[in-house]
C-alpha positions, 0 to 999 in steps of 0.5 A: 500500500505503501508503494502504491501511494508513494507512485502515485506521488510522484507521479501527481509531482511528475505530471505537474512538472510535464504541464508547466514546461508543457505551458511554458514551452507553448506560453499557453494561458490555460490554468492548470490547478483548476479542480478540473484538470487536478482530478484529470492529473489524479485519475491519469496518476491512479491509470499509470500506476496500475500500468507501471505496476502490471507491466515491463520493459519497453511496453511500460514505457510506450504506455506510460508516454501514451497516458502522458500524451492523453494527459497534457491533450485533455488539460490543454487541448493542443494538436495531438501531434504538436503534444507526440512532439514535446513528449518525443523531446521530454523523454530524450531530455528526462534521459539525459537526466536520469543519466545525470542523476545516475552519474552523480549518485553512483561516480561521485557520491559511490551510492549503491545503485540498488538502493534505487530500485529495490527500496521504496525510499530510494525510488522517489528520492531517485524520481524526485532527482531526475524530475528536478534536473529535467525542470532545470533543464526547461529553466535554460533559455535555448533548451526551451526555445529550441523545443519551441521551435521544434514545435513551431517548425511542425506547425509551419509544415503541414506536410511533415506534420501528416507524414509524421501522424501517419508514421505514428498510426502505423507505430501504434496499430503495429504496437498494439496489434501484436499483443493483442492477437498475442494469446499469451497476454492475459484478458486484464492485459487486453483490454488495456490494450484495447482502452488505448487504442481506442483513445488514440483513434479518438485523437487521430479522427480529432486531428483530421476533423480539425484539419477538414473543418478548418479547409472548409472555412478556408474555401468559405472565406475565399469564396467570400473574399471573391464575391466581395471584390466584385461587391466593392465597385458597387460600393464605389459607384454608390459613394460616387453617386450619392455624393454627386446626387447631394451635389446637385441638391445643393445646386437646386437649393442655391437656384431656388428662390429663398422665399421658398421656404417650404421647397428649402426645407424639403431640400435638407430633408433630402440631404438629411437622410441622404446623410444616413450611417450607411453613407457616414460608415461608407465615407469612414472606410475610404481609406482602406485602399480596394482589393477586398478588405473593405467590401468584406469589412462593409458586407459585414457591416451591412448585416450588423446594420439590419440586425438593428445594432449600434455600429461605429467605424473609425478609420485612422486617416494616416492609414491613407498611406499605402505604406500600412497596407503592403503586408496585406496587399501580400496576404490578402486572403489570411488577413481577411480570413482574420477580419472576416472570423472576428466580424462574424463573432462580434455579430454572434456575440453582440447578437445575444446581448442585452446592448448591441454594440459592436466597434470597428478602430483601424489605427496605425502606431509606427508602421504597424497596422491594427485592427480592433474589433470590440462587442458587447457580449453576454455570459464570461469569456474564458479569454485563456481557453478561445484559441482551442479547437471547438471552445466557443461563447457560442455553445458546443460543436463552435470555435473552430474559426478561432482554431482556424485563426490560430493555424494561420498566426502560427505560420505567420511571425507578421501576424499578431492577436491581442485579446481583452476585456475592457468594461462591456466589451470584448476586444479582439486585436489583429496587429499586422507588423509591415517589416521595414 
C-alpha cells in the first residue's frame, strides 16, 4: 500500500512538472490547478500506476508516454501531434537526466545503485532527482526555445506534420496489434490494450476533423473574399453617386428662390437622410485602399446594420498611406480570413446581448497596422481557453474559426492577436507588423 501511494506521488509531482514546461514551452494561458484538470492529473496518476505496476520493459514505457500524451491533450487541448512532439523531446531530455542523476549518485557520491530500485525510499528520492534536473533543464533559455521551435517548425509544415501522424498510426496499430492477437497476454492485459487504442483513434479522427473543418472555412472565406471584390465597385459607384446626387441638391437649393421656404426645407430633408450611417460608415472606410478588405469589412457591416445594432467605424486617416497596407496587399486572403472570423463573432456575440454594440478602430502606431474589433457580449469569456479547437461563447460543436485563426498566426511571425476585456466589451486585436 505503501508503494502504491508513494507512485502515485510522484507521479501527481511528475505530471505537474510535464504541464508547466508543457505551458511554458507553448506560453499557453490555460490554468492548470483548476479542480478540473487536478482530478484529470489524479485519475491519469491512479491509470499509470496500475500500468507501471502490471507491466515491463519497453511496453511500460510506450504506455506510460501514451497516458502522458492523453494527459497534457485533455488539460490543454493542443494538436495531438504538436503534444507526440514535446513528449518525443521530454523523454530524450528526462534521459539525459536520469543519466545525470545516475552519474552523480553512483561516480561521485559511490551510492549503491540498488538502493534505487529495490527500496521504496530510494525510488522517489531517485524520481524526485531526475524530475528536478529535467525542470532545470526547461529553466535554460535555448533548451526551451529550441523545443519551441521544434514545435513551431511542425506547425509551419503541414506536410511533415501528416507524414509524421501517419508514421505514428502505423507505430501504434503495429504496437498494439501484436499483443493483442498475442494469446499469451492475459484478458486484464487486453483490454488495456484495447482502452488505448481506442483513445488514440479518438485523437487521430480529432486531428483530421480539425484539419477538414478548418479547409472548409478556408474555401468559405475565399469564396467570400471573391464575391466581395466584385461587391466593392458597387460600393464605389454608390459613394460616387450619392455624393454627386447631394451635389446637385445643393445646386437646386442655391437656384431656388429663398422665399421658398417650404421647397428649402424639403431640400435638407433630402440631404438629411441622404446623410444616413450607411453613407457616414461608407465615407469612414475610404481609406482602406480596394482589393477586398473593405467590401468584406462593409458586407459585414451591412448585416450588423439590419440586425438593428449600434455600429461605429473609425478609420485612422494616416492609414491613407499605402505604406500600412503592403503586408496585406501580400496576404490578402489570411488577413481577411482574420477580419472576416472576428466580424462574424462580434455579430454572434453582440447578437445575444442585452446592448448591441459592436466597434470597428483601424489605427496605425509606427508602421504597424491594427485592427480592433470590440462587442458587447453576454455570459464570461474564458479569454485563456478561445484559441482551442471547438471552445466557443457560442455553445458546443463552435470555435473552430478561432482554431482556424490560430493555424494561420502560427505560420505567420507578421501576424499578431491581442485579446481583452475592457468594461462591456470584448476586444479582439489583429496587429499586422509591415517589416521595414
Amino acid at each position: 500500500m505503501l508503494e502504491v501511494c508513494s507512485t502515485v506521488l510522484i507521479l501527481i509531482m511528475t505530471y505537474l512538472v510535464d504541464c508547466m514546461v508543457f505551458k511554458k514551452v507553448l506560453k499557453s494561458k490555460c490554468q492548470i490547478f483548476t479542480i478540473k484538470n487536478m482530478a484529470i492529473i489524479l485519475t491519469m496518476s491512479l491509470i499509470t500506476t496500475f500500468i507501471e505496476m502490471n507491466y515491463f520493459g519497453l511496453l511500460r514505457m510506450v504506455i506510460c508516454n501514451i497516458q502522458s500524451c492523453i494527459l497534457l491533450k485533455l488539460i490543454f487541448n493542443e494538436s495531438i501531434i504538436h503534444t507526440i512532439i514535446f513528449i518525443i523531446v521530454e523523454f530524450l531530455i528526462s534521459t539525459v537526466a536520469e543519466m545525470i542523476f545516475v552519474f552523480v549518485t553512483t561516480f561521485i557520491f559511490q551510492m549503491d545503485a540498488q538502493i534505487f530500485i529495490e527500496t521504496i525510499m530510494g525510488k522517489c528520492i531517485c524520481n524526485v532527482g531526475i524530475v528536478t534536473i529535467y525542470f532545470s533543464f526547461f529553466q535554460i533559455k535555448c533548451i526551451c526555445r529550441f523545443t519551441e521551435w521544434i514545435v513551431k517548425f511542425y506547425r509551419d509544415s503541414l506536410q511533415l506534420e501528416l507524414f509524421s501522424l501517419m508514421i505514428f498510426i502505423i507505430v501504434l496499430l503495429a504496437s498494439i496489434a501484436y499483443p493483442v492477437l498475442n494469446n499469451s497476454y492475459s484478458f486484464s492485459k487486453k483490454i488495456t490494450f484495447y482502452l488505448i487504442f481506442i483513445a488514440f483513434i479518438y485523437f487521430i479522427v480529432n486531428f483530421f476533423y480539425q484539419r477538414s473543418r478548418n479547409g472548409e472555412l478556408k474555401k468559405e472565406y475565399s469564396s467570400l473574399l471573391e464575391y466581395v471584390k466584385e461587391y466593392e465597385k458597387a460600393l464605389e459607384e454608390k459613394g460616387k453617386s450619392q455624393h454627386e446626387y447631394k451635389n446637385q441638391l445643393m445646386v437646386i437649393k442655391g437656384m431656388v428662390n429663398k422665399r421658398n421656404v417650404k421647397l428649402h426645407k424639403y431640400i435638407d430633408d433630402i440631404l438629411d437622410i441622404s446623410e444616413n450611417r450607411e453613407i457616414h460608415i461608407l465615407n469612414n472606410l475610404k481609406y482602406i485602399p480596394t482589393g477586398g478588405l473593405k467590401g468584406l469589412i462593409y458586407y459585414k457591416l451591412e448585416h450588423m446594420i439590419e440586425k438593428n445594432m449600434e455600429v461605429h467605424v473609425n478609420v485612422d486617416s494616416a492609414l491613407e498611406s499605402k505604406k500600412y497596407w503592403r503586408f496585406c496587399e501580400k496576404n490578402l486572403q489570411n488577413v481577411s480570413t482574420i477580419v472576416g472570423i472576428y466580424l462574424d463573432n462580434a455579430i454572434e456575440a453582440a447578437e445575444k446581448a442585452e446592448k448591441k454594440f459592436v466597434i470597428i478602430d483601424i489605427d496605425s502606431e509606427e508602421d504597424n497596422l491594427i485592427f480592433s474589433f470590440s462587442n458587447t457580449y453576454e455570459g464570461h469569456i474564458d479569454v485563456g481557453r478561445m484559441d482551442k479547437q471547438g471552445y466557443s461563447t457560442k455553445g458546443k460543436s463552435r470555435g473552430y474559426g478561432l482554431s482556424l485563426v490560430q493555424d494561420i498566426l502560427n505560420k505567420n511571425s507578421s501576424l499578431k492577436q491581442k485579446r481583452e476585456i475592457n468594461g462591456i466589451f470584448y476586444v479582439q486585436k489583429l496587429i499586422i507588423q509591415n517589416k521595414k
